[in-house]
C-alpha positions as CSV (number, residue, x, y, z in Angstrom):
1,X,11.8,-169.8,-20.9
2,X,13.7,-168.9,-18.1
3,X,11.6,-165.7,-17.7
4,X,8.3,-167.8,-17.8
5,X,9.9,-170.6,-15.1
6,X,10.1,-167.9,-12.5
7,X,7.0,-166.1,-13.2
8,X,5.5,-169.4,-12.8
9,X,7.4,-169.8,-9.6
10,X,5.7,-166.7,-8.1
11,X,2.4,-167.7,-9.2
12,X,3.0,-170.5,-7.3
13,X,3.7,-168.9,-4.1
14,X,1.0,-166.3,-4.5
15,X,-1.3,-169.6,-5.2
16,X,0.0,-171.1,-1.8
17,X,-0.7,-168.0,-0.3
18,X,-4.2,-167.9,-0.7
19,X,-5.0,-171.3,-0.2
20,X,-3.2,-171.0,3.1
21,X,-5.4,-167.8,3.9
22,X,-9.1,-169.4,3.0
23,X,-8.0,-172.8,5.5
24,X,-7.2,-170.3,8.0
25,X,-10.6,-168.5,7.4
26,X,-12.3,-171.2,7.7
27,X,-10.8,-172.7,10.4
28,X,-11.2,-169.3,12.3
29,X,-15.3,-169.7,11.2
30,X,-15.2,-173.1,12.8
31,X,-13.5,-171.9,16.2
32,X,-15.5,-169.0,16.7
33,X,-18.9,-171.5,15.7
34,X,-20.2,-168.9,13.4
35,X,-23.5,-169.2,11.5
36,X,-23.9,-169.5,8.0
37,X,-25.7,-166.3,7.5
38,X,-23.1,-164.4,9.4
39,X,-20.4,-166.0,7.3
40,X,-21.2,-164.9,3.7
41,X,-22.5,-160.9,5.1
42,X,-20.2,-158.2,3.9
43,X,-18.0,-158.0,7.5
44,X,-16.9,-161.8,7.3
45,X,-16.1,-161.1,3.5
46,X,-13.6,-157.9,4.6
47,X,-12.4,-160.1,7.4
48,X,-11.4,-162.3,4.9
49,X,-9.5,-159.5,2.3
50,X,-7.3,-158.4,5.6
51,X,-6.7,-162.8,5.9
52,X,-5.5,-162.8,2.1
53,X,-3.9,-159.1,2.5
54,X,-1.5,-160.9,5.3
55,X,-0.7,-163.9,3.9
56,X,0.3,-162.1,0.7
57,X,1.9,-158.8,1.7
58,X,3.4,-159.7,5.0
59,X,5.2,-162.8,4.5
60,X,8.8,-162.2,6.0
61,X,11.9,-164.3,5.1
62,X,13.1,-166.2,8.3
63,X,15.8,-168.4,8.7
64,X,15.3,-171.9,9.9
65,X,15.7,-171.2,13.4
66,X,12.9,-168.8,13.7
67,X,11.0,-171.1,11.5
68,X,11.3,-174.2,13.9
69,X,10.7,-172.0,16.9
70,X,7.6,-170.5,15.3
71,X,6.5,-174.6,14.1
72,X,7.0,-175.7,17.5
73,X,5.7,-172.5,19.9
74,X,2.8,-172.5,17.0
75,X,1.5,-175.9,17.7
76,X,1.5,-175.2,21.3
77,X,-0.9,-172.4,21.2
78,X,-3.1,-174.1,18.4
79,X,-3.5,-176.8,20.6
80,X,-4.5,-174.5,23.6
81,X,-6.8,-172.7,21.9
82,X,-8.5,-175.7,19.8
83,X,-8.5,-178.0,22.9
84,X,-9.4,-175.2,25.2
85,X,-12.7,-174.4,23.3
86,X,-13.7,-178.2,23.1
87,X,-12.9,-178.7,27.1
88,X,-14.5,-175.5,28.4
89,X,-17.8,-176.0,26.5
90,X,-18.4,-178.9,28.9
91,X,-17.6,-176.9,31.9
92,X,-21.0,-176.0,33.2
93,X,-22.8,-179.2,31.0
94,X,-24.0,-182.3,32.4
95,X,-21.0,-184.4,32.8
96,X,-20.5,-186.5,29.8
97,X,-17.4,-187.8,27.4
98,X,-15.8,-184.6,26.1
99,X,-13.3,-186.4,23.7
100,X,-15.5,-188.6,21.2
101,X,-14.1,-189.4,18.1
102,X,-16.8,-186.9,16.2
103,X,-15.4,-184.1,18.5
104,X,-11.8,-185.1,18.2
105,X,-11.7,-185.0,14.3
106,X,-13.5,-181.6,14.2
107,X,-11.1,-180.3,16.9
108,X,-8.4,-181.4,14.9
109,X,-10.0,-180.1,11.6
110,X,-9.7,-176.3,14.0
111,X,-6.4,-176.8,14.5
112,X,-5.4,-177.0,10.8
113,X,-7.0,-174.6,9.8
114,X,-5.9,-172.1,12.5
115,X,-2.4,-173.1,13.0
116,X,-0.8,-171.5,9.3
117,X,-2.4,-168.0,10.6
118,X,-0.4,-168.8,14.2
119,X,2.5,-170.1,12.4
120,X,2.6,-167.2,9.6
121,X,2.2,-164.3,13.1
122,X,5.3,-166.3,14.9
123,X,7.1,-165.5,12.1
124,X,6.3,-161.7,12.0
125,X,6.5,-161.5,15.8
126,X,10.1,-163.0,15.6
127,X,11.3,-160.6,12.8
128,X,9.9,-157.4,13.6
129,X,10.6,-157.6,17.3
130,X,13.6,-159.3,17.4
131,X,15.1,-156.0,15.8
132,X,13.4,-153.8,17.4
133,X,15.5,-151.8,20.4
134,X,13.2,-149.8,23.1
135,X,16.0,-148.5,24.9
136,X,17.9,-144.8,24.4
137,X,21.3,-143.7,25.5
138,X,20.9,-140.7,27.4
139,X,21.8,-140.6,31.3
140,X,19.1,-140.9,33.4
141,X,20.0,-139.8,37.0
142,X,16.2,-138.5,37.9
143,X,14.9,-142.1,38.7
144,X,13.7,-141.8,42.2
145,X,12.2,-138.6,41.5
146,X,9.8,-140.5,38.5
147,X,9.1,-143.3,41.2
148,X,7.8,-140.4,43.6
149,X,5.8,-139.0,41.0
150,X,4.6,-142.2,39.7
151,X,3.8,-143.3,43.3
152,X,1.6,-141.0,44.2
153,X,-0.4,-140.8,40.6
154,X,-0.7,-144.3,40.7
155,X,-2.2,-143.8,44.1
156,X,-4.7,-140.9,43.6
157,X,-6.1,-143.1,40.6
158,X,-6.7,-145.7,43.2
159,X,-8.8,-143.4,45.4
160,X,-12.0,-143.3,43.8
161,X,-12.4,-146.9,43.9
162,X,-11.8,-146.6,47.6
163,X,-14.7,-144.5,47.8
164,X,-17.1,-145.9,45.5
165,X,-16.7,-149.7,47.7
166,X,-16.0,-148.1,51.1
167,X,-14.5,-149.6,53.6
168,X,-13.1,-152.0,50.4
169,X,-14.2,-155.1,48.8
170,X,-14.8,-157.9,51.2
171,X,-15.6,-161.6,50.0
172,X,-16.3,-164.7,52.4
173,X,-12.4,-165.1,52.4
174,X,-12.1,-161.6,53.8
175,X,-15.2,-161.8,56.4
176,X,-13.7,-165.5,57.5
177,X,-9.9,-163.8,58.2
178,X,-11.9,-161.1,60.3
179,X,-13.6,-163.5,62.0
180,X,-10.2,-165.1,63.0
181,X,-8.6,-161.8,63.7
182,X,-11.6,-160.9,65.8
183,X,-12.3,-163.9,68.2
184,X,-8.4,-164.6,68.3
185,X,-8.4,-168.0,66.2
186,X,-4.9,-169.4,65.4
187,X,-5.7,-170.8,62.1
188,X,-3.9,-171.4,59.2
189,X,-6.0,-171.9,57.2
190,X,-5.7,-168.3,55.6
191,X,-1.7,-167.9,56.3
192,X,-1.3,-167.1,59.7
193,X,0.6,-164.4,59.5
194,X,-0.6,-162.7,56.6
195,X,-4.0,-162.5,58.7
196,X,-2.3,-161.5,61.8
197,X,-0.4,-158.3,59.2
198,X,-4.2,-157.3,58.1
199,X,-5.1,-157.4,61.7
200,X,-2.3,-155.9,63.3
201,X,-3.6,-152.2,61.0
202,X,-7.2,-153.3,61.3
203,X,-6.9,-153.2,64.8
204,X,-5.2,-149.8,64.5
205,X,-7.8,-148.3,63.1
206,X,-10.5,-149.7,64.7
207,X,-8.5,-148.5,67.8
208,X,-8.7,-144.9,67.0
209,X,-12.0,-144.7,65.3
210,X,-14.2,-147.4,67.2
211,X,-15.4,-148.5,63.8
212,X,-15.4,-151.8,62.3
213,X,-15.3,-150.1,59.2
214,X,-12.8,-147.9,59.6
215,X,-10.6,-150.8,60.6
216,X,-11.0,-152.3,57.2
217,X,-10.9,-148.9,55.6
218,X,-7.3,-148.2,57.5
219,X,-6.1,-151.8,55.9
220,X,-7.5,-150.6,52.7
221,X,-5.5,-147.8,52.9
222,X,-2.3,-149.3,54.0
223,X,-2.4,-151.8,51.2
224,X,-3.1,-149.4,48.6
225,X,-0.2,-147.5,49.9
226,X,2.0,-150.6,49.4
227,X,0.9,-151.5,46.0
228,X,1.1,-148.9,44.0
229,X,4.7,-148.0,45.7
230,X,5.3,-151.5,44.3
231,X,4.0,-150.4,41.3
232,X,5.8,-147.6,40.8
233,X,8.9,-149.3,41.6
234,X,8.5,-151.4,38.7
235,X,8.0,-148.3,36.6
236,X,11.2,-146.7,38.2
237,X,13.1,-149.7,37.4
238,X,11.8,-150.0,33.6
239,X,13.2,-145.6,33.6
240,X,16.3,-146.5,35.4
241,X,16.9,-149.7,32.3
242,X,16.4,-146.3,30.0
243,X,13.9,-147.9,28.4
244,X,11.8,-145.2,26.3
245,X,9.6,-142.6,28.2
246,X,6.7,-143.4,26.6
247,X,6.8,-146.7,27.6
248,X,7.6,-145.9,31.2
249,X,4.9,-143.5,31.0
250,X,2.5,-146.0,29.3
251,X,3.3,-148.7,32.1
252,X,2.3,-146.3,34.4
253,X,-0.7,-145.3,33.1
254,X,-1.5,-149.4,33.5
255,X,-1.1,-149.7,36.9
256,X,-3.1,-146.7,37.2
257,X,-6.2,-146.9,35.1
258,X,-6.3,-151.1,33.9
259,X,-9.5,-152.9,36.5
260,X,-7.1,-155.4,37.7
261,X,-5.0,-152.8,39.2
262,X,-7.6,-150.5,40.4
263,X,-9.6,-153.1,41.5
264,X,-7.8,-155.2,43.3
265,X,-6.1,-153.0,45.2
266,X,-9.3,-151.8,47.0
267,X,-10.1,-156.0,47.8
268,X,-9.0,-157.5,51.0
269,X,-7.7,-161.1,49.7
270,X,-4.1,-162.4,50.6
271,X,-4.0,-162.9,47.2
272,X,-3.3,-158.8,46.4
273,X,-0.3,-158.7,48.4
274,X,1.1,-162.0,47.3
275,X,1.1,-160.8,43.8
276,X,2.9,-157.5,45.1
277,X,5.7,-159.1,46.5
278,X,6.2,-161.3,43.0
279,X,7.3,-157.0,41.9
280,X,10.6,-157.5,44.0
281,X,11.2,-160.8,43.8
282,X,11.4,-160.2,39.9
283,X,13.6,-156.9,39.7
284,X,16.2,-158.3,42.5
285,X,16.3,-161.4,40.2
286,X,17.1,-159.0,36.8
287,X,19.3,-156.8,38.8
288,X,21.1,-160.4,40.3
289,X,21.5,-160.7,36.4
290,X,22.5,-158.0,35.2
291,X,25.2,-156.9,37.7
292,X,26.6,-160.0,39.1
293,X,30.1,-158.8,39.8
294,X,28.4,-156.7,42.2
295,X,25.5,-157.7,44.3
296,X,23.9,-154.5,46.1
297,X,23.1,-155.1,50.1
298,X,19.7,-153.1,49.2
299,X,18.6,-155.4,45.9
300,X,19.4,-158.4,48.9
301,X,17.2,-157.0,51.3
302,X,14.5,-156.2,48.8
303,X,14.7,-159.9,47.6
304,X,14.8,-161.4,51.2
305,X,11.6,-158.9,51.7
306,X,9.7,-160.7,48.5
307,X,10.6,-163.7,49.6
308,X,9.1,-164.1,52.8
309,X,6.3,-162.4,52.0
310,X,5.7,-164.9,48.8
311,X,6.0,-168.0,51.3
312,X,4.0,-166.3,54.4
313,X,1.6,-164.6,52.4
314,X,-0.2,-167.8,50.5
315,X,0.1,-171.4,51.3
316,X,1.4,-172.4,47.7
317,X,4.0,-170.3,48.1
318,X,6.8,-172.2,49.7
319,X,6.5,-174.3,46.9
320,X,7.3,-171.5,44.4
321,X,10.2,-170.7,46.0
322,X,11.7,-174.4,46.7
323,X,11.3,-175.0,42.6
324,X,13.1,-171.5,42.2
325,X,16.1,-172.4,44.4
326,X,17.9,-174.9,42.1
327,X,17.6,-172.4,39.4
328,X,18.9,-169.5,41.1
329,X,21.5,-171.5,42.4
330,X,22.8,-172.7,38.8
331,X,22.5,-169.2,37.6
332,X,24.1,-167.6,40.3
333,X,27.0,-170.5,40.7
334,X,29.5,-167.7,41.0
335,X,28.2,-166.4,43.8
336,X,26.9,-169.5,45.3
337,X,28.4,-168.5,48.6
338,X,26.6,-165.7,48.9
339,X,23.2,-167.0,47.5
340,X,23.1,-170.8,48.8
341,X,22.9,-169.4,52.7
342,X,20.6,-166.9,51.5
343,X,18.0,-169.7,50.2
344,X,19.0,-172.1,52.7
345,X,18.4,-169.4,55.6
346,X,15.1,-168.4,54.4
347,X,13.4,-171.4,53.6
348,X,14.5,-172.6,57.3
349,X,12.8,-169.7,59.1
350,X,9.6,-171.1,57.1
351,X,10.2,-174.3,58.3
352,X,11.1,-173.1,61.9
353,X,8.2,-170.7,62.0
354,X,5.7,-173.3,61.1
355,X,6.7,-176.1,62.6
356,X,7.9,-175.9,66.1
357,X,6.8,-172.2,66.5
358,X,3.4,-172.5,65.5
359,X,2.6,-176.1,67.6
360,X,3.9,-173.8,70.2
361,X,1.3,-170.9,69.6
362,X,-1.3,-173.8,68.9
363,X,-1.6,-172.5,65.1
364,X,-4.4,-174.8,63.1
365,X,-2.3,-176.4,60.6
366,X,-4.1,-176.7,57.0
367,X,-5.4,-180.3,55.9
368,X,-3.8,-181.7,52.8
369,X,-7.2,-181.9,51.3
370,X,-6.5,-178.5,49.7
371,X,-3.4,-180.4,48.2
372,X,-5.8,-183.4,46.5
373,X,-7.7,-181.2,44.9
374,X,-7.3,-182.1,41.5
375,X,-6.7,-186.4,42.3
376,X,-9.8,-186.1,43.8
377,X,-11.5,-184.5,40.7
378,X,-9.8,-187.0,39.2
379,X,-11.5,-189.7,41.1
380,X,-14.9,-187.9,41.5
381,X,-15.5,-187.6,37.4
382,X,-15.1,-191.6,37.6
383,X,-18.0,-191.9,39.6
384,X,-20.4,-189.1,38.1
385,X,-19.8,-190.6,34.8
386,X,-21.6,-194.0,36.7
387,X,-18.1,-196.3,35.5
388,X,-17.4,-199.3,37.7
389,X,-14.6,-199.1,41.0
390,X,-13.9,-202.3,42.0
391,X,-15.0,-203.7,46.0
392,X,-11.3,-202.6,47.3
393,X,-10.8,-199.0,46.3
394,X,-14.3,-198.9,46.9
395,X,-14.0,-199.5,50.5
396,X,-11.3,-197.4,51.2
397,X,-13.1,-194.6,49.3
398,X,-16.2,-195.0,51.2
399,X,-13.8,-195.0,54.5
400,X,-12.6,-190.9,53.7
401,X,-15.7,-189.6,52.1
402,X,-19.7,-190.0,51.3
403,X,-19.5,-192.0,47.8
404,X,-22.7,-192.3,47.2
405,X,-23.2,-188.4,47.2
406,X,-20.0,-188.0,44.6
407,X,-22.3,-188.0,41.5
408,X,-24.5,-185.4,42.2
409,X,-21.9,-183.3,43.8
410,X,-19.3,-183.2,41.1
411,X,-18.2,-179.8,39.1
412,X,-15.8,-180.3,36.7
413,X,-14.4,-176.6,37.4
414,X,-14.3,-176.6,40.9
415,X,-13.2,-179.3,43.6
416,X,-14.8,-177.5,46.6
417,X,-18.2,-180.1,46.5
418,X,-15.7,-182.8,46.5
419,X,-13.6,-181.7,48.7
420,X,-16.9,-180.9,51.5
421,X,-17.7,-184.9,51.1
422,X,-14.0,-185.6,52.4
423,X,-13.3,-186.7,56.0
424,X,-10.3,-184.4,56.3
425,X,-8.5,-186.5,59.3
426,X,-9.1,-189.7,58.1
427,X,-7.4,-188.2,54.5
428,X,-4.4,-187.2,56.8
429,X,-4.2,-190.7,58.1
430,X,-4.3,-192.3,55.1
431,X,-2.5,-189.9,51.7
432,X,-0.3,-193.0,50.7
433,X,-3.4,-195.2,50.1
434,X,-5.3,-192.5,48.3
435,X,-2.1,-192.3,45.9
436,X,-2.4,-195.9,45.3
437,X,-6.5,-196.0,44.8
438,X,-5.9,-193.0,42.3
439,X,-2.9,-194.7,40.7
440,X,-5.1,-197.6,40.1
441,X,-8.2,-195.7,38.5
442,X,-5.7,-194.0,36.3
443,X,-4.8,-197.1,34.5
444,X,-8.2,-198.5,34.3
445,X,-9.9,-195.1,33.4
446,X,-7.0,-192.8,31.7
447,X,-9.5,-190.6,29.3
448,X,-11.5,-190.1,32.4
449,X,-8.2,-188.7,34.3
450,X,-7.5,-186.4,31.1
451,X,-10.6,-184.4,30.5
452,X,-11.3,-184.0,34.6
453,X,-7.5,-182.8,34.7
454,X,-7.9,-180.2,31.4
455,X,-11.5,-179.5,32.9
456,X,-10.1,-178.8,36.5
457,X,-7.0,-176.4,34.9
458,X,-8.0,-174.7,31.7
459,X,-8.6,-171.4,32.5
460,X,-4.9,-171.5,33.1
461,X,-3.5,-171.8,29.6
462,X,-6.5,-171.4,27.4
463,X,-7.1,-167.8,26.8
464,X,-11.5,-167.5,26.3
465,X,-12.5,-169.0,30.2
466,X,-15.2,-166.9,31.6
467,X,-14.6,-166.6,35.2
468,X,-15.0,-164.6,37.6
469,X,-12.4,-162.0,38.6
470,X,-13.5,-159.0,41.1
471,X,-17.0,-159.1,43.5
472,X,-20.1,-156.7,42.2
473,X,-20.6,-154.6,44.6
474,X,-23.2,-151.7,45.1
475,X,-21.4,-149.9,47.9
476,X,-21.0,-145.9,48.3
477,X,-24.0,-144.3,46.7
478,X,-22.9,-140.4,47.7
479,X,-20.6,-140.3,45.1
480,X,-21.6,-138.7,41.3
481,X,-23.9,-141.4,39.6
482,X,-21.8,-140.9,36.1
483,X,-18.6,-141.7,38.4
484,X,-20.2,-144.7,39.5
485,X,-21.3,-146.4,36.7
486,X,-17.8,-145.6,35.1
487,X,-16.0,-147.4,37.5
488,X,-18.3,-150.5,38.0
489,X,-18.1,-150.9,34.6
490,X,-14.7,-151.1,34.5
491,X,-14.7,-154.6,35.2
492,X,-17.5,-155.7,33.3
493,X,-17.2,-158.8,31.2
494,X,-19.7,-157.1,28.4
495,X,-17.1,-154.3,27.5
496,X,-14.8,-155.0,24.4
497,X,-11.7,-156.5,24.8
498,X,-12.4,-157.3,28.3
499,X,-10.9,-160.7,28.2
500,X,-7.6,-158.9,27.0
501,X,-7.4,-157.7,30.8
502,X,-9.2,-160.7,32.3
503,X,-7.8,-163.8,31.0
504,X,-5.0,-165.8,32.8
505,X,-4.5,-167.9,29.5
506,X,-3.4,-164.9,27.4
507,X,-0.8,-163.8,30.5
508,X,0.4,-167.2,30.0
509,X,0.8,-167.2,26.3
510,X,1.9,-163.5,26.3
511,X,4.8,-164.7,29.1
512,X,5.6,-167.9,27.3
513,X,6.0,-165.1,24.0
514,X,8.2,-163.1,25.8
515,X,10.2,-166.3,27.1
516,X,10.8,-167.4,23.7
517,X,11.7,-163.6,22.1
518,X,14.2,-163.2,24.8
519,X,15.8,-166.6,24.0
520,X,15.6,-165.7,19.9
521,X,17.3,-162.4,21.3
522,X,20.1,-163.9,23.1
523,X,19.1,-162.3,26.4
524,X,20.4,-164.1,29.1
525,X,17.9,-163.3,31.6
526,X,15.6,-166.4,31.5
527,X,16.0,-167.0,35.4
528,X,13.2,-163.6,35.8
529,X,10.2,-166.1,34.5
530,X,11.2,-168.9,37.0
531,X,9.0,-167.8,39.6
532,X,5.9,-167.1,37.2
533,X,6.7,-170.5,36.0
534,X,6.4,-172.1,39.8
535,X,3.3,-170.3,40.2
536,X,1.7,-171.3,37.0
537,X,2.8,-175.1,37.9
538,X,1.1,-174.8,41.5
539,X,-1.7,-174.2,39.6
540,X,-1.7,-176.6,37.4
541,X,-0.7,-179.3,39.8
542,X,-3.1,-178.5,42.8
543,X,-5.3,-176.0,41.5
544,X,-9.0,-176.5,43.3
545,X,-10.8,-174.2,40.8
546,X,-10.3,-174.1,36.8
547,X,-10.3,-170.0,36.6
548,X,-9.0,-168.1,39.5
549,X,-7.7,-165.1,38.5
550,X,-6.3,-164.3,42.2
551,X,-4.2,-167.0,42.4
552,X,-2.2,-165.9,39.4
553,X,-2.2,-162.2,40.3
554,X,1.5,-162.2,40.9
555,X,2.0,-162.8,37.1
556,X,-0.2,-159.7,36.2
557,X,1.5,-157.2,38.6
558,X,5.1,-158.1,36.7
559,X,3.4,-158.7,33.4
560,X,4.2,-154.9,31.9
561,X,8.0,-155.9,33.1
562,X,8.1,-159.0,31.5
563,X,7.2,-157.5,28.1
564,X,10.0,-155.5,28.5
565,X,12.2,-158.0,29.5
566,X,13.3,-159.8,26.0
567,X,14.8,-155.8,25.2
568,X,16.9,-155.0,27.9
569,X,20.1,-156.5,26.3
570,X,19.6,-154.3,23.3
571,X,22.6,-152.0,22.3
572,X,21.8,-148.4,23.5
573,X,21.0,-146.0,20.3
């Protein structure tokens, strides 16, 4: 009896098995909006045997902790890809209600069925990798010798993209800071002093060559100088950690070879170089961590370097570095006399620098329209979805901006056709009231405020936005036609698994992954995602379009680090 008990236990489990692998085949059908012929051919029906195959032959046995992290991190990223879907396939529609009660139950019906397969890979992710040790014990002592190495392949992998879009890649951000550097305009508009830092070498080589071109070629150069020494440092800290050669070799190869890399470094945005100095901000932070009985002068200096070129490089990112200082403070309490003057110091040179320094150069300051972008959304879906604002907000609408223009001029994924209606002064006069008009939408309109807020930000946690990343451009023509269409095609959105390298949602999910491992590890290095966590937030908070992969790039250059990160507390074997 016994004998038949627990064979009908198993059958049980294998039963529960299966029906947890067809609801999470058809709730991948359903995601993915397959049709029906494509759902009973022969591919769909072996997609399904690897489904079963998992759910019965790779079920681990976790204990409860793992199991509520998996539950809770699980419904997190069902919800961000079942909501994401639903939200973005209204982004370039006719604005209309995206959360009706038919779309809401079939959302939810995608969920279920997707979140045991999420839940049931949680579960493997936790017990596979949360043994799994990447580091080895032998000495290393060769480190700076595999950063010069790395530094200059990294480098020379760079320079056929510097031929193929000679001088480099140039967008209206890039003409508009020549423009300024050019006809001398103090504008902050682009950060003053990262434009005066691309002028001060464009200059330089416009000096010597008496070429426009040149000049932008000599920045080119300069920056793709500094970011793949940036680069390899990363990879020289990942082989000083001892973590295995093939990884530090593999990470190399990334920074190399991957289009975000390659490509960006050849592209004259403020953005490239912000995301480079995110490299040392992160490394001074782990080595903070890692050796706090001992704080290097040189790890300082590289940290004071990151930081001042994360707050003078882009606007956002004094904010980034004011929501890291309480952190680094309460990690670093033990040496809070050597780190609160340090923040203190440097966020007062911002301050000083501009404020009274810049009103005495006669710097433009920036308008806090950039700063409304997403209240203004906000505000502008109220109107194009034709919904009643009462005489009062009305007038004091009509007093900053051209109302009667908001309904044709509204894009759920991008604020810039608002923001072009705005009077920008009479904004600057008046942000209180426009706090208090908003604040009184929101309660009468509060589903209205939701879907133009997931609208306006889901490119940043849902991992299938289409956006554009890098500009197509036909440039150097002398170089072999086979070499050119390899590299132009290297960030085109038609080659498999390009999303993989594209998508800012799957560096947030693969972050918030490694967040978590390195918690179910133990690892006491949680202060490193602080500052990917304050630029994510920016984002999210202001953000003026839905998809930018720019603004995040600082997240991508650490992102081979992070992965590494939940590992480095491993015992050495």
């Amino acid at each position: 009896m016994r004998e038949i008990l627990k064979e009908l236990k198993v059958n049980k489990l294998y039963l529960w098995n299966i029906i947890l692998s067809v609801v999470s085949y058809i709730g991948i059908i359903l995601y993915y909006g397959i049709s029906s012929n494509l759902n009973f051919s022969i591919f769909f029906l072996l997609f399904y045997g690897f489904i079963l195959l998992f759910f019965l032959k790779f079920q681990v046995k976790v204990d409860k902790k793992t199991k509520r992290i998996s539950f809770v991190l699980g419904i997190v990223l069902t919800l961000c890809l079942v909501i994401g879907k639903t939200v973005d396939s209204f982004t370039y529609t006719d604005v209309q209600i995206i959360f009706t009660l038919k779309r809401l139950i079939y959302t939810l019906i995608e969920g279920i069925g997707i979140f045991p397969l999420v839940y049931r890979l949680l579960n493997n992710f936790y017990f596979y990798l949360g043994k799994l040790n990447i580091k080895v014990s032998n000495d290393r002592k060769n480190y700076n010798k595999f950063f010069f190495y790395s530094w200059i392949f990294i480098f020379i992998c760079y320079l056929p993209y510097f031929w193929r879009y000679f001088p480099g890649k140039l967008t209206t951000d890039s003409y508009l800071q020549l423009t300024f550097i050019e006809d001398g305009i103090l504008s902050n508009i682009h950060p003053f002093l990262q434009t005066q830092f691309v002028g001060f070498f464009y200059n330089i080589g416009n000096m010597i060559f008496h070429n426009e071109n040149m000049g932008i070629a000599f920045y080119i150069i300069v920056q793709m100088i500094i970011m793949s020494c940036l680069f390899a440092y990363a990879c020289r800290f990942l082989y000083k950690r001892k973590i295995d050669i093939r990884i530090c070799l593999a990470v190399v190869l990334v920074y190399a070879l991957l289009p975000m890399y390659t490509h960006y470094s050849v592209t004259m945005w403020k953005d490239v170089m912000f995301g480079g100095c995110f490299i040392l901000v992160l490394i001074s932070l782990l080595e903070f961590a890692n050796n706090q009985n001992k704080i290097l002068i040189s790890q300082c200096l590289l940290f004071i370097l990151g930081i001042l070129f994360m707050m003078f490089f882009r606007n956002n990112g004094i904010y980034i570095v004011l929501f890291m200082m309480p952190f680094i403070l309460f990690v670093f309490r033990k040496k809070i006399l050597l780190f609160a003057p340090l923040m203190v110091g440097l966020i007062s040179i911002y301050f000083v620098i501009t404020g009274p320094i810049y009103n005495m150069m006669g710097v433009q300051k920036i308008q806090s329209v950039e700063a409304f972008s997403i209240p203004l959304q906000q505000i502008a879906r109220v109107f194009a979805q034709e919904e009643e604002v009462d005489k009062e907000n009305l007038k004091y609408l009509s007093s900053i901006m051209d109302v009667s223009k908001i309904k044709d001029s509204y894009l759920p994924y991008i604020s810039d056709p608002i923001k072009g209606l705005v009077n920008r002064e009479k904004l600057d006069d008046s942000k209180l009231e426009l706090l208090k008009v908003w604040a009184k939408l929101l309660i009468e309109h509060p589903r209205i405020y939701v879907e133009a807020y997931l609208a306006q930000t889901v490119g940043y946690w849902s991992t299938d936005v289409n956006y554009w990343v890098t500009l197509d451009q036909e440039s150097n023509t002398n170089m072999p036609s086979i070499l050119c269409t390899i590299i132009d095609h290297t960030a085109s959105k038609r080659l498999p698994f390009a999303n993989v390298f594209w998508s800012i949602g799957l560096g947030f999910i693969i972050t918030l992954l490694s967040f978590s491992l390195s918690k179910y590890r133990k690892n006491k290095l949680g202060i490193a995602y602080i500052p990917f966590l304050g630029l994510w937030l920016t984002m999210m908070v202001a953000s003026p379009v839905y998809a930018e992969f720019r603004y995040v790039y600082g997240l991508f250059t650490c992102l081979p680090v992070i992965l590494c990160i939940p590992f480095f507390n491993k015992k050495e074997k």
